[in-house]
Each structure stands twice: as structure tokens, then as C-alpha cells.
C-alpha positions as CSV (number, residue, x, y, z in Angstrom):
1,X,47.7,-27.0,-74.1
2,X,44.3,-26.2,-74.6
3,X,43.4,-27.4,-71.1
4,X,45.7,-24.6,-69.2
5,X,44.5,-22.2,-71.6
6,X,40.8,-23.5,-70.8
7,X,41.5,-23.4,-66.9
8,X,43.2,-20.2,-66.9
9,X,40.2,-18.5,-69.6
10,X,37.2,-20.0,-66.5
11,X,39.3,-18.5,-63.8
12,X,39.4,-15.1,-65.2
13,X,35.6,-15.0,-66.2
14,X,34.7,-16.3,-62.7
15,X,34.5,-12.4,-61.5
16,X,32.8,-11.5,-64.3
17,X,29.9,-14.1,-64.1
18,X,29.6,-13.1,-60.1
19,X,29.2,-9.9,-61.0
20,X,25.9,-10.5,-63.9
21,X,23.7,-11.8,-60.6
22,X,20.9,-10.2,-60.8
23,X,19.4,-10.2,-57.0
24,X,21.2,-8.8,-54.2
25,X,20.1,-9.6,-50.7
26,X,18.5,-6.2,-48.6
27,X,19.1,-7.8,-45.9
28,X,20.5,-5.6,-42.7
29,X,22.8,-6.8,-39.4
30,X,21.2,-5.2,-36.6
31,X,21.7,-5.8,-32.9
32,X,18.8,-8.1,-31.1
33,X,15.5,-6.2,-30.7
34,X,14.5,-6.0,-27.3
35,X,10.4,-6.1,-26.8
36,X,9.6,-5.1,-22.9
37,X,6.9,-7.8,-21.1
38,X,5.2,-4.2,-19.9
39,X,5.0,-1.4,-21.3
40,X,7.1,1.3,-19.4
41,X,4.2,4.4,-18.3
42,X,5.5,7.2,-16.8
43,X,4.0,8.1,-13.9
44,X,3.3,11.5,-12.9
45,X,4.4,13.0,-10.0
46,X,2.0,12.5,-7.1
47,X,0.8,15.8,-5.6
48,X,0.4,15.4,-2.0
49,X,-2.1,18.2,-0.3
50,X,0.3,18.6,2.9
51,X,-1.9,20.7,4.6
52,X,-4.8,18.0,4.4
53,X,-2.3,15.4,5.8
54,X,-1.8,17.6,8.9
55,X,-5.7,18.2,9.4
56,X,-6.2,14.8,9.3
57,X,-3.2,13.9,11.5
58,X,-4.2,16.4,14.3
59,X,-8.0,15.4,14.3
60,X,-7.0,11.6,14.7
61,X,-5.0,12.9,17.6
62,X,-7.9,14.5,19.0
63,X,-10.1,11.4,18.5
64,X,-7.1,9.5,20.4
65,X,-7.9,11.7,23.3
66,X,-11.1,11.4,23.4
67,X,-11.0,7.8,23.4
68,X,-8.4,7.3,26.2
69,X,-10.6,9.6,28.3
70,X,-14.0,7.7,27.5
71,X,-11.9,4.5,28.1
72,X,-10.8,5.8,31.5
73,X,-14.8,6.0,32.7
74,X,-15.1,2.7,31.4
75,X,-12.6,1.4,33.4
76,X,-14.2,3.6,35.9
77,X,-17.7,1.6,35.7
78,X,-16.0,-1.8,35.8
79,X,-14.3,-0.8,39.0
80,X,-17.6,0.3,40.6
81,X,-19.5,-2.9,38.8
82,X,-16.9,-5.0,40.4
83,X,-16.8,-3.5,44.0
84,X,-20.9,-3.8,43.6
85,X,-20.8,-7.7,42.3
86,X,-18.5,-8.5,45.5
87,X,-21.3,-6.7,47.9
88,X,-23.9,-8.1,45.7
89,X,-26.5,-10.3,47.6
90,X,-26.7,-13.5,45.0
91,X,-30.4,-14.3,47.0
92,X,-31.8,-10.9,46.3
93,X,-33.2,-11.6,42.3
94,X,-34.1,-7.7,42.1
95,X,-30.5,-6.6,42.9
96,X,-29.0,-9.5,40.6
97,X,-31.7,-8.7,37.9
98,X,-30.5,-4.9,38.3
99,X,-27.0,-5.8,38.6
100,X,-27.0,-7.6,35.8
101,X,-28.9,-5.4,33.4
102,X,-26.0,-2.4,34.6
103,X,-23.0,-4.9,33.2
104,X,-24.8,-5.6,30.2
105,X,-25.2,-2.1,29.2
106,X,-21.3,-1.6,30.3
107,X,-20.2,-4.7,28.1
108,X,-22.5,-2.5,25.0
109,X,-20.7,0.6,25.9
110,X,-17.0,-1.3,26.0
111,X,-18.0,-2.8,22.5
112,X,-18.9,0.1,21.1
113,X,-15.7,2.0,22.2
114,X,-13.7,-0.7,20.7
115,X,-15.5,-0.5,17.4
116,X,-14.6,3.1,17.4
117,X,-11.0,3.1,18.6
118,X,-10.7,-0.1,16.4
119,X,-11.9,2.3,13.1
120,X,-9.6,5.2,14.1
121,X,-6.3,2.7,14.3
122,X,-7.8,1.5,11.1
123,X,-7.9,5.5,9.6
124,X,-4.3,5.5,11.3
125,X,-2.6,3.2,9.7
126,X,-3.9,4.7,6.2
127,X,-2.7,8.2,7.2
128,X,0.6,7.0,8.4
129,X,1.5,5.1,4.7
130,X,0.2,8.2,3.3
131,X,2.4,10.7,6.1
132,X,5.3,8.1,5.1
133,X,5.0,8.5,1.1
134,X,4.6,12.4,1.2
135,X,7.2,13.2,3.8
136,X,10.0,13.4,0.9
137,X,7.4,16.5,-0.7
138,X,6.2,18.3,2.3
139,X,7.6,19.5,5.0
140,X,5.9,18.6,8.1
141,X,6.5,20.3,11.9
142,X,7.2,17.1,13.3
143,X,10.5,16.1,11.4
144,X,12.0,18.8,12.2
């Protein structure tokens, strides 16, 4: 009899003797912690000077003008150089020395125009990303 008694005696001091520890884990259940790869900057709101964008968009215009008309008298001058090279007397070293000192100085000209008209497309193409990112902010004549 002194086993049951024993059993039941261990069995009512079990609570008892979980109760005496004397640490208790801190310990708290949270969800996963998320760490971004970059940190997220907030970016202010571009301010867009409109007005600018127009100036520039009407003197590129301008330019555009004033390139298709110089491009016209070079077209001009290579009409006239090549109604002179079919007349031209290959024998005559003067007029070939003279002929050829005209289309060099056209074939300068014609490079340097192309420089030019290839630095405005290049000035362009930068206004039209820039036309494209500030047409939500300003209000421009042409879209309406």
C-alpha cells in the first residue's frame, strides 16, 4: 500500500515542483522580420519649368528651319557642281584644279551641316524624354 500512496503523493507534488522553476523564458512569437535589399527613398516630386520646355522646343524648331533651308542650297550647289563636272573639260588642269577645289569646299560645307543637324537631333531627342516626362505636370499647347 505504500506504493499507491507513494505514486499518488509524486503526482500531486508534480505541479508544485513546476511551479518552484526559477527562470522563465522572455522569449516573444513574432511574425518574420522583413529587411528590404534597398532602402526605400522617397523621391520628391520633380518640378518641371514648363515654360523653359516650350522655349526650348520652339528654338529647336527654328534651328530645324534653318537647317532644311541651308540644306536646300546645298543641294542647290551639288546640282550646279554636277551640271559643271558633266561640261567640265578633263584636259583643261586649270578648270579641273578649280573644279575640284569648288567640291571640296561643298563636301566641308555638307560636313559641317551634318555636324550641326546631327547635334540638334541629338538636343531633340533629350527635349522630347524630357517633353514626354513633364507632359503629366504641364500643360502644353500642342496636346490640346
Amino acid at each position: 500500500m505504500k506504493t499507491p500512496v507513494l505514486v499518488a503523493a509524486l503526482i500531486a507534488a508534480l505541479p508544485v515542483a513546476a511551479q518552484a522553476q526559477v527562470s522563465h523564458s522572455r522569449a516573444a512569437i513574432t511574425g518574420p522580420v522583413v529587411i528590404p535589399a534597398e532602402p526605400a527613398y522617397v523621391a520628391p516630386a520633380p518640378s518641371y519649368p514648363c515654360s523653359d520646355l516650350q522655349r526650348r522646343r520652339n528654338v529647336l524648331e527654328d534651328e530645324k528651319v534653318s537647317y532644311d533651308r541651308q540644306r536646300d542650297q546645298l543641294d542647290a550647289e551639288a546640282a550646279d557642281l554636277a551640271r559643271e563636272l558633266r561640261n567640265l573639260d578633263s584636259t583643261d588642269a586649270v578648270a579641273v584644279a578649280a573644279y575640284n577645289a569648288r567640291s571640296d569646299a561643298h563636301n566641308r560645307a555638307v560636313a559641317e551641316h551634318n555636324r550641326r543637324v546631327a547635334d540638334m537631333n541629338d538636343a531633340v531627342a533629350r527635349l522630347t524624354g524630357e517633353l514626354a516626362d513633364a507632359t503629366p505636370y504641364c500643360r502644353f499647347a500642342w496636346n490640346y
